[in-house]
C-alpha positions as CSV (number, residue, x, y, z in Angstrom):
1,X,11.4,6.4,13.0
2,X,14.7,4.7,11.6
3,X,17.2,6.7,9.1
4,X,16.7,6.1,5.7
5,X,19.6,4.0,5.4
6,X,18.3,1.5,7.6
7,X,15.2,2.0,5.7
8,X,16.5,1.2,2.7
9,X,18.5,-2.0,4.0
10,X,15.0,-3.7,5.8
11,X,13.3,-3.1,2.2
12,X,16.1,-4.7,0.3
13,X,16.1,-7.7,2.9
14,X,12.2,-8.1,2.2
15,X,12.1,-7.5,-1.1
16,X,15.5,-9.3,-2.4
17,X,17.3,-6.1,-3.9
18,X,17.9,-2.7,-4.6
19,X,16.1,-0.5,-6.7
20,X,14.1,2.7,-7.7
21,X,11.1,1.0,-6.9
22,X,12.1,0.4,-3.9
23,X,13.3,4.2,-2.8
24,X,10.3,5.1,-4.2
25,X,7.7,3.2,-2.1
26,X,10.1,3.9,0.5
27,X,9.9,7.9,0.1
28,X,6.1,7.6,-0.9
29,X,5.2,5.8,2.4
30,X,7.4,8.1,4.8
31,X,5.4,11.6,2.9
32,X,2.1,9.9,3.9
33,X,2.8,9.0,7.6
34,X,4.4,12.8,7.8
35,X,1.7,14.3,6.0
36,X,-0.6,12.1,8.4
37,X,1.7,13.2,11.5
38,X,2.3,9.6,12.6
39,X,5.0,9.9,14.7
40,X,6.0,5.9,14.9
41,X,3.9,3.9,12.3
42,X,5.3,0.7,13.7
43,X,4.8,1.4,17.4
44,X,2.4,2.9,18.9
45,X,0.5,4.5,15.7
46,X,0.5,1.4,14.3
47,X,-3.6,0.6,14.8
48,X,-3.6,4.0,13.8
49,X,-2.9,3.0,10.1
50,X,-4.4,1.4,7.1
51,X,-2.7,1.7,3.8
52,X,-3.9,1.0,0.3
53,X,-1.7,0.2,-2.3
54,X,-2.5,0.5,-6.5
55,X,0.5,-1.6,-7.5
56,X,1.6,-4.8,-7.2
57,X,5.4,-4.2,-8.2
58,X,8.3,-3.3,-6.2
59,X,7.3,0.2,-3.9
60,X,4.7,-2.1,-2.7
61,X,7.2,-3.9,-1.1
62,X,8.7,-1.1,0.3
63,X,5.5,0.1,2.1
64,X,5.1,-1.8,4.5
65,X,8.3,-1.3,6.0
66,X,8.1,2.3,7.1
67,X,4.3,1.7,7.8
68,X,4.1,-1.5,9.7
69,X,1.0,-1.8,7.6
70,X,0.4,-5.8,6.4
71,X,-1.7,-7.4,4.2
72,X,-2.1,-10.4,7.1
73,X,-3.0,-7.8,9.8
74,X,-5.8,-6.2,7.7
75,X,-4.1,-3.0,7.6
76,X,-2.6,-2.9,4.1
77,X,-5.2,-3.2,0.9
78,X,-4.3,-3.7,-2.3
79,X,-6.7,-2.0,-5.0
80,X,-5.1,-3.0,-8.4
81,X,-5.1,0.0,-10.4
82,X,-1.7,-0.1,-11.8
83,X,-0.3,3.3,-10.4
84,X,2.4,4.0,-7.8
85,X,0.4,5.5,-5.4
86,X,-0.9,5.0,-2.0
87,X,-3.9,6.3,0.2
88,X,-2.7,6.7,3.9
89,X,-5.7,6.5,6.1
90,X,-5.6,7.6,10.1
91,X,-8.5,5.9,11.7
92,X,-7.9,7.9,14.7
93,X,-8.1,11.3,13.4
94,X,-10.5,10.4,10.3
95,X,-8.3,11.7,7.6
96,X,-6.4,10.2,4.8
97,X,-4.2,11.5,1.9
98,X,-3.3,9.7,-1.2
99,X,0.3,10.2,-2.4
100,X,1.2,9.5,-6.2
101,X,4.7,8.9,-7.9
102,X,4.8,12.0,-10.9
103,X,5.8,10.4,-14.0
104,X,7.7,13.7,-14.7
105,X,10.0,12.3,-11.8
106,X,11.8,9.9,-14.4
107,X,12.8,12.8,-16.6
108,X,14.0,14.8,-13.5
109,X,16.0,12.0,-12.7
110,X,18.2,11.9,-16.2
111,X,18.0,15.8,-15.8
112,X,19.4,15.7,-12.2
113,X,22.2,12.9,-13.2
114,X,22.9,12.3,-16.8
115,X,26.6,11.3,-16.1
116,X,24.6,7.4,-14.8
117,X,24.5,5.4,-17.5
118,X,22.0,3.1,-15.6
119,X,18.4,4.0,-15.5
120,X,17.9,2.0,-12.3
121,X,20.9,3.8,-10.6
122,X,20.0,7.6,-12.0
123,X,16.4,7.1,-10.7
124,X,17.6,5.6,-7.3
125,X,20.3,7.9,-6.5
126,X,17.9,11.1,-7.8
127,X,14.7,10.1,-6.1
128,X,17.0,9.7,-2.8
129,X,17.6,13.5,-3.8
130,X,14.5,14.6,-5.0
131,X,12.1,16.7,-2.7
132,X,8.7,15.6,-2.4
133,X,6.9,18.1,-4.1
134,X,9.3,17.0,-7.6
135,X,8.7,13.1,-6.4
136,X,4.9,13.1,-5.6
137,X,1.1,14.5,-6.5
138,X,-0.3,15.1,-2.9
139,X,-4.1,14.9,-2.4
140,X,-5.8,14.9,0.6
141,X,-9.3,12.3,0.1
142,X,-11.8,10.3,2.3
143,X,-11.8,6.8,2.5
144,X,-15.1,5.2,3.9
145,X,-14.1,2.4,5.9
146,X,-17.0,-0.3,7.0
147,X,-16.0,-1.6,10.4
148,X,-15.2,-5.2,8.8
149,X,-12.2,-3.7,7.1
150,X,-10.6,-2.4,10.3
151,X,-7.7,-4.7,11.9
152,X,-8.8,-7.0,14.6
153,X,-12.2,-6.9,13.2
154,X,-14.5,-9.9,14.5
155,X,-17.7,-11.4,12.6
156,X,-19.5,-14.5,12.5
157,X,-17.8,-16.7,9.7
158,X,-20.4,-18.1,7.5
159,X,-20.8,-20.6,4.9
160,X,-21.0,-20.9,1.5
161,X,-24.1,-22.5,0.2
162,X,-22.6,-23.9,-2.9
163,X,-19.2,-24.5,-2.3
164,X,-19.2,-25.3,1.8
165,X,-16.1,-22.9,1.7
166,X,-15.8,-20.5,4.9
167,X,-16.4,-16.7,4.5
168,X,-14.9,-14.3,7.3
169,X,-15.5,-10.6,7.5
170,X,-18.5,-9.9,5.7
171,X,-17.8,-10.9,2.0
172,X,-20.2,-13.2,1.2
173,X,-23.0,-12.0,-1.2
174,X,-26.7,-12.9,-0.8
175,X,-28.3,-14.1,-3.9
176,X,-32.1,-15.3,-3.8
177,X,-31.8,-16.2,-0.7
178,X,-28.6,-18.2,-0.4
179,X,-25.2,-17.4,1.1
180,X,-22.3,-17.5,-1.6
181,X,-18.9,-16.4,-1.5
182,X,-17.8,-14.5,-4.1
183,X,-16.4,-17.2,-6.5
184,X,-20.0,-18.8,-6.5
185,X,-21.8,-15.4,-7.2
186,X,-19.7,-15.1,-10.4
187,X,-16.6,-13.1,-9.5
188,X,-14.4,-15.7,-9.9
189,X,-10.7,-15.3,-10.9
190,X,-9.8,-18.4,-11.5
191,X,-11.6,-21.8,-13.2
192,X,-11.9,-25.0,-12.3
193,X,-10.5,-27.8,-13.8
C-alpha cells in the first residue's frame, strides 16, 4: 500500500484536482480493503476485488486508485443511487461490506476547523483528520455475484435480433422467442433520431 500523500497525488492526476471528494473516496476505499484485509488491492489481491460505486461524482474517481478496481476490467460497477458509498466485495473469501460517507461528517468538519473560510478546504483538511467511525456508516452485506460479472469472464457473444448489435456477457433478454439487447427490449436510455 502507498502513503496517503501519494494517494492523494495519483487521484488528483486522474481526476484533474484536489478536493473533499476526492479524500473522501480516497479514505472510503482504503476502510473497505482494511475492513476486507486486502493487503495490496493493486497487486496481488487485485482479482480478489470488485467494487461497486453509488455515485458518479468526484470519490468515484478516487476509488479506483487505492483499489485497482476498473470499470474496463469488470471489477468496478457503478449502481446509480446517488450516495457516496461503496460495497467492497472479496470473491476469495465471499464477504463484502459496504462503507457510506455520514452526512453528519460535513458539520464535524466546520466543527473541527471553523477558522477555514473554504468549505472545500475545511472538509478536505478535516476528513484527512477525521477517524473512520466520524467519516463512515460500516455495514457488512452480501453481494450475489453471477459468474458473468466476474473479471475475465468468457461467454458466447450473441446477437441482437432487431438491431444486429453484439451482446457479451449475458445481457441480452429473451422476449417471445427472440434475442434483444437491452435497448430493443425497451430499456433504452437514449432515442433515436
Amino acid at each position: 500500500m502507498r502513503t496517503f500523500e501519494e494517494y492523494e497525488k495519483l487521484a488528483e492526476a486522474a481526476h484533474g484536482h484536489m478536493c473533499a471528494g476526492q479524500i473522501l473516496g480516497l479514505r472510503l476505499a482504503l476502510c473497505g480493503v482494511k475492513l476486507l484485509g486486502l493487503e495490496d488491492p493493486e497487486g496481488k489481491d487485485r482479482k480478489r476485488l470488485v467494487t461497486f460505486v453509488e455515485i458518479d461524482r468526484c470519490a468515484t474517481d478516487a476509488i479506483p486508485i487505492v483499489t485497482g478496481c476498473r470499470l474496463g476490467k469488470r471489477a468496478l460497477k457503478f449502481r446509480d443511487f446517488g450516495k457516496v458509498a461503496a460495497t467492497f466485495c472479496d470473491l476469495q473469501a465471499d464477504r463484502a461490506v459496504r462503507v457510506a460517507a455520514k452526512e453528519s461528517a460535513k458539520q464535524r468538519a466546520r466543527e473541527m476547523h471553523p477558522e477555514i473560510v473554504s468549505r472545500n478546504e475545511q472538509q478536505m483538511r478535516a476528513y484527512r483528520e477525521m477517524p473512520d467511525q466520524d467519516l463512515f456508516d460500516i455495514q457488512w452485506v452480501r453481494v450475489r455475484l453471477g459468474p458473468e460479472e466476474f473479471p475475465g469472464y468468457k461467454s458466447p457473444r450473441v446477437v441482437c435480433a432487431e438491431c444486429g448489435e453484439g451482446i457479451n456477457f449475458k445481457r441480452e433478454v429473451i422476449r417471445d422467442g427472440r434475442t434483444l439487447c437491452k435497448a430493443c427490449a425497451g430499456e433504452r436510455y437514449y432515442q433515436p433520431l
